[in-house]
C-alpha positions as CSV (number, residue, x, y, z in Angstrom):
1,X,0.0,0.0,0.0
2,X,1.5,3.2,-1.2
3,X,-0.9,5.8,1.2
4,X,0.3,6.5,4.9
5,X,-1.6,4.5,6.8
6,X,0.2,6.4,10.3
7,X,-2.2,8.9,10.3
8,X,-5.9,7.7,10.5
9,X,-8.1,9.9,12.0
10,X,-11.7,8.2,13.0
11,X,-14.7,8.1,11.8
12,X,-16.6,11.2,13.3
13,X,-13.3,13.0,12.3
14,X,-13.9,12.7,8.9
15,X,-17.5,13.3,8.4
16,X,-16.7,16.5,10.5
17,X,-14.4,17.4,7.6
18,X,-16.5,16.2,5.0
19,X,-19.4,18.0,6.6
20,X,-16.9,21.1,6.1
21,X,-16.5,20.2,2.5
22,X,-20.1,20.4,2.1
23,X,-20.3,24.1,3.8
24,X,-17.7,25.0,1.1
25,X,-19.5,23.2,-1.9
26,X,-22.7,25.0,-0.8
27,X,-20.8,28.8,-0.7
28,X,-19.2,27.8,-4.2
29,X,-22.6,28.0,-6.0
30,X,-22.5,31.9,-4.6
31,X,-19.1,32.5,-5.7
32,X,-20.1,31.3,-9.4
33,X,-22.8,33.0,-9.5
34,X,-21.4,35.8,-9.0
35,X,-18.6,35.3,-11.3
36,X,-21.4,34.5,-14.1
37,X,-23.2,38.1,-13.3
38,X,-20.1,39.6,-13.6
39,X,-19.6,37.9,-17.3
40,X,-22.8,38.6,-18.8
41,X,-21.3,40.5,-21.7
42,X,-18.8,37.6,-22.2
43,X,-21.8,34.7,-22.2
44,X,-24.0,36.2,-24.6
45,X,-20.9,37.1,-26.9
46,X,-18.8,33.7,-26.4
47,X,-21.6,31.3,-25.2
48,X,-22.3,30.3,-22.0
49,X,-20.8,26.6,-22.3
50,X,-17.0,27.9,-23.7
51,X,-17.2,30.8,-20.4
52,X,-17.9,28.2,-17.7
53,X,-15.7,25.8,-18.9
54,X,-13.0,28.4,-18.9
55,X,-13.9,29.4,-15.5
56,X,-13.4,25.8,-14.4
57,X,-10.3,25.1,-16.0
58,X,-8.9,28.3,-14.4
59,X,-10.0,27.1,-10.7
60,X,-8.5,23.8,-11.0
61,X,-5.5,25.4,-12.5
62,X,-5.6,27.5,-9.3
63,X,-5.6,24.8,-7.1
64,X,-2.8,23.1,-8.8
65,X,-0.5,25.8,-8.2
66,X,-1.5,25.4,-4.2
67,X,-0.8,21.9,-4.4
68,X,2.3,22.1,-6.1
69,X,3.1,25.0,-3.6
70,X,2.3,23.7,-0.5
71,X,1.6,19.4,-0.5
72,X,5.4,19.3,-2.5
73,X,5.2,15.3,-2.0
74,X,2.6,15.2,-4.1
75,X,5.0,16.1,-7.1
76,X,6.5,13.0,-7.5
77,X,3.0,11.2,-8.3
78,X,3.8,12.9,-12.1
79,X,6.3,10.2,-12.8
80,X,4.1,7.2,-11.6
81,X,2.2,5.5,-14.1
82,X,-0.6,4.6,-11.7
83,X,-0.8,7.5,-10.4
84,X,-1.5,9.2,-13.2
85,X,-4.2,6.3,-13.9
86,X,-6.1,6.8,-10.8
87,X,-6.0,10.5,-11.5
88,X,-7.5,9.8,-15.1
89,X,-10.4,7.8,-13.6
90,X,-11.0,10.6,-11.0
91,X,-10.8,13.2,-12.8
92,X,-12.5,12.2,-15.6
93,X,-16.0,11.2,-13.7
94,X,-15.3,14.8,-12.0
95,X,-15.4,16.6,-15.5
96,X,-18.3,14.5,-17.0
97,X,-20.2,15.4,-14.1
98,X,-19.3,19.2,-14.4
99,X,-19.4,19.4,-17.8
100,X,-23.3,17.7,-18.1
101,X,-24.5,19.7,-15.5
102,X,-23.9,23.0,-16.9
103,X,-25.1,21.9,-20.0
104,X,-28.3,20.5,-18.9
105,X,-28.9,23.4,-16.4
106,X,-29.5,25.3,-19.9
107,X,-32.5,23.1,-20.2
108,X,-34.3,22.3,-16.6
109,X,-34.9,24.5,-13.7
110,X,-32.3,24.3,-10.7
111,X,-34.9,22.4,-8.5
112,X,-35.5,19.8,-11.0
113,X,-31.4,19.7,-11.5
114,X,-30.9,19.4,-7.8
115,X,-33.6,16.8,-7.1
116,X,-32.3,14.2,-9.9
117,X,-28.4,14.9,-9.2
118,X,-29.4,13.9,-5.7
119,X,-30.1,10.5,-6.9
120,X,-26.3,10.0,-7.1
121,X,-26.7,8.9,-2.8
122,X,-29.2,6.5,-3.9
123,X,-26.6,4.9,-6.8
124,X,-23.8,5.0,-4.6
125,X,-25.8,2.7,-2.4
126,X,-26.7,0.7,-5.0
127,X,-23.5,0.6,-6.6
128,X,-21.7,-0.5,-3.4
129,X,-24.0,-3.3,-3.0
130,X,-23.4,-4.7,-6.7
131,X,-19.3,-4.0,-6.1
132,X,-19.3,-5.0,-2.8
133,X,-19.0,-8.6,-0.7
134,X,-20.9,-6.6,2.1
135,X,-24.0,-4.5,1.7
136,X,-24.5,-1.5,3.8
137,X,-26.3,-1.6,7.2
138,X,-30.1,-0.8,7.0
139,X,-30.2,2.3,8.5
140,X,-27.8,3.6,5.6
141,X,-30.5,2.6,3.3
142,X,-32.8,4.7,5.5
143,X,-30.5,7.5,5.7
144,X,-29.5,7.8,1.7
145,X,-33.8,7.6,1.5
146,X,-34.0,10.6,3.9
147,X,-31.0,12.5,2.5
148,X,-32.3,11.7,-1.3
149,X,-35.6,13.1,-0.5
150,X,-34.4,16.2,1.2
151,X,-32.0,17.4,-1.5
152,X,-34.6,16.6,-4.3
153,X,-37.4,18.8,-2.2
154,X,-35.6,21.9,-0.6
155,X,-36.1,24.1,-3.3
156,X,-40.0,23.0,-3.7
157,X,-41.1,19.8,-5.4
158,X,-39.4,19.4,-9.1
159,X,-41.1,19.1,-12.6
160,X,-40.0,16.5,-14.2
161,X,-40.8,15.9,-18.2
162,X,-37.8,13.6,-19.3
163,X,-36.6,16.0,-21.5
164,X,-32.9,15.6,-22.8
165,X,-31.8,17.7,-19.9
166,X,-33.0,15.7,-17.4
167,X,-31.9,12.4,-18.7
168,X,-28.3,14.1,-19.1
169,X,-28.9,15.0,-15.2
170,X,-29.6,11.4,-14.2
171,X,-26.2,10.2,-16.3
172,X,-24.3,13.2,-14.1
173,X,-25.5,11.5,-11.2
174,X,-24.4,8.3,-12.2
175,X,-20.9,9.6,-12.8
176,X,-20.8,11.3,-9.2
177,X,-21.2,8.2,-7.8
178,X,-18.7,6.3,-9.6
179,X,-16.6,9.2,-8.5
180,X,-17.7,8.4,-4.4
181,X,-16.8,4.9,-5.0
182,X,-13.5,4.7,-7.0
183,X,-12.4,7.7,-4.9
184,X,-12.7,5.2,-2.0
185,X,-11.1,2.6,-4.4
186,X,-7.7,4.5,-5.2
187,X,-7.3,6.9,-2.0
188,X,-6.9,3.4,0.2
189,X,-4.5,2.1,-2.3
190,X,-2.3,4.5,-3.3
191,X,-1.5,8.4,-1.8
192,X,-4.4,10.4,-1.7
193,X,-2.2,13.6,-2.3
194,X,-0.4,12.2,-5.3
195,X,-3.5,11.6,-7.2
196,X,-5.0,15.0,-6.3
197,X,-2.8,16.3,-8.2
198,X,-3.1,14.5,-11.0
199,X,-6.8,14.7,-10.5
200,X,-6.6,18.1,-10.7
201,X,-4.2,17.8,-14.1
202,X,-6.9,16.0,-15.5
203,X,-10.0,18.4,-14.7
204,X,-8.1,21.8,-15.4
205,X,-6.4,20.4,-18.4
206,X,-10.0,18.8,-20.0
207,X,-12.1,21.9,-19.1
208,X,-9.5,23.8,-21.2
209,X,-9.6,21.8,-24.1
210,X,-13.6,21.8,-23.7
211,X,-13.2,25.9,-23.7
212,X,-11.0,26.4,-26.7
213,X,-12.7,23.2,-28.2
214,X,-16.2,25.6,-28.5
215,X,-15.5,28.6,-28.7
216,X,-14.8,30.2,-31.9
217,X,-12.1,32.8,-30.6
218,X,-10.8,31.5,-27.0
219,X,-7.7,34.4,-26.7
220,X,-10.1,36.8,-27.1
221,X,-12.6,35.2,-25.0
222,X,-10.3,34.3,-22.0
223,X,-8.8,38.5,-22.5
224,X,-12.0,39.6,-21.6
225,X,-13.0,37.3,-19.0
226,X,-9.6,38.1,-16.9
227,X,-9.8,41.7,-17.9
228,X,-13.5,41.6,-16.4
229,X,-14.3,43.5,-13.2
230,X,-15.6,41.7,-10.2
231,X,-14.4,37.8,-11.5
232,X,-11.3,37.4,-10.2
233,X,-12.1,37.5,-6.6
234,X,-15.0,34.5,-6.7
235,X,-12.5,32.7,-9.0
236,X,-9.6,32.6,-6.6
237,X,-12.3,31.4,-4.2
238,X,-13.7,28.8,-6.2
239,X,-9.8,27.9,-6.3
240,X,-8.6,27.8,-3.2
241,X,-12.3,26.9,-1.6
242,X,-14.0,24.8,-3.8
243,X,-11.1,23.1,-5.2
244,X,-7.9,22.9,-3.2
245,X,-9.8,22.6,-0.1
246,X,-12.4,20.6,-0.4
247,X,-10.7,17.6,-2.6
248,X,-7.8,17.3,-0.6
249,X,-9.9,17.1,2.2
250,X,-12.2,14.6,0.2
251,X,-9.2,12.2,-1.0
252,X,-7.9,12.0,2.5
253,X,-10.6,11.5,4.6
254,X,-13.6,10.0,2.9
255,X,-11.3,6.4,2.7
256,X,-11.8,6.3,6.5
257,X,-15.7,6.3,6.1
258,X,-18.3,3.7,4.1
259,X,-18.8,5.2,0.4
260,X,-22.6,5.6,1.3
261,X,-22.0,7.4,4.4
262,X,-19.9,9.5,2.6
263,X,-22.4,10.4,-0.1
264,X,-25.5,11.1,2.4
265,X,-23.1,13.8,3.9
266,X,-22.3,14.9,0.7
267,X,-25.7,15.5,-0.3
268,X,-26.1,18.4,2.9
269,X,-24.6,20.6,-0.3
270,X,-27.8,22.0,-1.1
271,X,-28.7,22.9,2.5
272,X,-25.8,24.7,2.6
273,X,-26.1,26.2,-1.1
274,X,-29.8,27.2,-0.3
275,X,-28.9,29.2,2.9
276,X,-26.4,31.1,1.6
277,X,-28.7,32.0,-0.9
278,X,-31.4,33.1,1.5
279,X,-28.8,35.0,3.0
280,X,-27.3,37.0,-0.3
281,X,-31.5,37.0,-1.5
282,X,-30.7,34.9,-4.1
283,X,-33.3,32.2,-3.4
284,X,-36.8,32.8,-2.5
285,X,-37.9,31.8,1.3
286,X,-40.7,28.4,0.9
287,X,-41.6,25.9,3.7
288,X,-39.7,23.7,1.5
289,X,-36.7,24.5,2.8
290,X,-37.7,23.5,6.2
291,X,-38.8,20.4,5.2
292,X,-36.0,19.3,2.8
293,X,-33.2,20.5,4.9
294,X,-35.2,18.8,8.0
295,X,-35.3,15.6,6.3
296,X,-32.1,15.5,4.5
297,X,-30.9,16.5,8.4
298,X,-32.7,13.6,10.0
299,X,-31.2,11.6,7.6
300,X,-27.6,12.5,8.3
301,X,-28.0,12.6,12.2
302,X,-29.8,8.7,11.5
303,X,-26.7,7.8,9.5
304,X,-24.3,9.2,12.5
305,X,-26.1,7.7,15.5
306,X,-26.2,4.3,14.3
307,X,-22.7,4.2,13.0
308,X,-19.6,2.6,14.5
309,X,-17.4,5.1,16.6
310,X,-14.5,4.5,15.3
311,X,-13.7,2.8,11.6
312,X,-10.1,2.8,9.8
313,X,-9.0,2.8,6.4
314,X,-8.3,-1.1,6.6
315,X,-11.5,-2.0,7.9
316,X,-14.4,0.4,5.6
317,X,-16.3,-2.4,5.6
318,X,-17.1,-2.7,9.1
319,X,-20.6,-0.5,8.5
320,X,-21.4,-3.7,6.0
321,X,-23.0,-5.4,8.7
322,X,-26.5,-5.3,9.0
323,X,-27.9,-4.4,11.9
């Protein structure tokens, strides 16, 4: 096993820092949005899919430089071959799943896209059980039906008319829970900081391709969005925040915890992301935010009280029992 295994915080540990991860995830849909009202002249001229897809590359690129900067033993994971594998698979889910999204956000409204990109708790349960000797305990399945339904219903009750949008939404799901899972996979085998890096390569470098790739003048494109007042602040937090942070945090800890465990914390982003939004007077107040960040609450604390104290990286499979 390449990873160091001396360090291995327990459980409660890491869905503390996962739960911070969430808080972050939830303040980076304020950050972009921001960023996006500050490029409205540069979406309608260059198209709205070339602009984010420039803006993603750049954050990524920005937390490359941190982790170059500041993790330095990560730099030797460029010369290893399976590093750079893992990375691939990582980063590649990450990027499908970005990538869909903003296209299919073009196409639904954000409730419908949060409700059916919370499904991803429900497929990582599923998928653990097909992958897995061990199935999950049964008050995992509980909590990932509590945490689904919460997400899905915060922002009012979607509309769904299985339009191409909403199918592309469902596949984006899909992908973020292959990501849960193989992130699992590859952090307890090799170093999780090694294949961040790489991860990040892979992300920053494919969002760049995707930029230039559509748009039919990308130097003058990415002139103007640099040169544009009130960007570069929410970018260099989106960076540092939403990128450095959070999946350096997400590649070290989550291999302590179950992959469904993992995801039902995950899926607090929206609380998060709808607060903040309340807050800025982004997002209209409904009683659906009380009872979708109730249940999707109720489903975490579930998942937390019935859960082992303590669970290492060798032994993930310790919440397998049922109980």
């Amino acid at each position: 096993m390449e990873s160091d295994t001396s360090f291995e915080p327990n459980r409660r540990k890491a869905a503390a820092i996962l739960l911070a991860v969430t808080l972050i995830w939830g303040a980076t849909f304020i950050w972009m949005k921001q960023a996006l009202n500050a490029l409205e002249l540069e979406l309608a001229e260059y198209g709205e899919f070339p602009v984010v897809a420039f803006l993603v590359s750049l954050r990524f690129f920005i937390a490359l430089v941190l982790v170059v900067t500041f993790l330095p033993s990560a730099r030797s994971g460029v010369r290893s071959r399976v590093i750079w594998k893992g990375g691939a698979v990582l980063g590649s889910l990450m990027l499908v799943g970005f990538v869909g999204q903003m296209v299919a956000l073009n196409d639904i409204n954000p409730a419908t896209s949060a409700f059916l990109t919370s499904l991803y708790v429900v497929m990582t349960a599923v998928l653990t059980v097909v992958m897995a000797d061990n199935t999950p305990r049964r008050a995992l399945y509980w909590g990932v039906l509590m945490a689904t339904l919460g997400a899905g219903f915060i922002q009012g009750p979607p509309h769904l008319s299985w339009g191409w949008g909403e199918v592309i939404t469902v596949v984006c799901a899909f992908f973020f829970a292959l990501h849960i899972i193989y992130t699992q996979h590859w952090t307890l085998e090799h170093d999780p900081l090694k294949l961040t890096l790489t991860q990040f390569l892979i992300i920053g470098g494919g969002s760049a391709v995707l930029a230039v790739a559509t748009s039919s003048a990308p130097i003058e494109m990415a002139q103007a969005v640099l040169s544009r007042k009130g960007v570069l602040l929410p970018l260099v937090l989106l960076g540092v925040g939403g990128s450095f942070f959070c999946l350096v945090a997400l590649n070290l800890y989550q291999r302590h915890m179950h992959p469904v465990q993992a995801a039902v914390i995950y899926a607090l982003e929206p609380v998060w992301a709808t607060l903040f939004g309340l807050a800025l007077g982004l997002v209209p107040w409904t009683w659906w935010i009380v009872f979708g960040g109730g249940v999707l609450l109720a489903g975490n604390i579930l998942v937390e009280v019935t859960s082992p104290v303590e669970a290492s990286a060798k032994n993930v499979h310790a919440d397998g029992e049922n109980g």
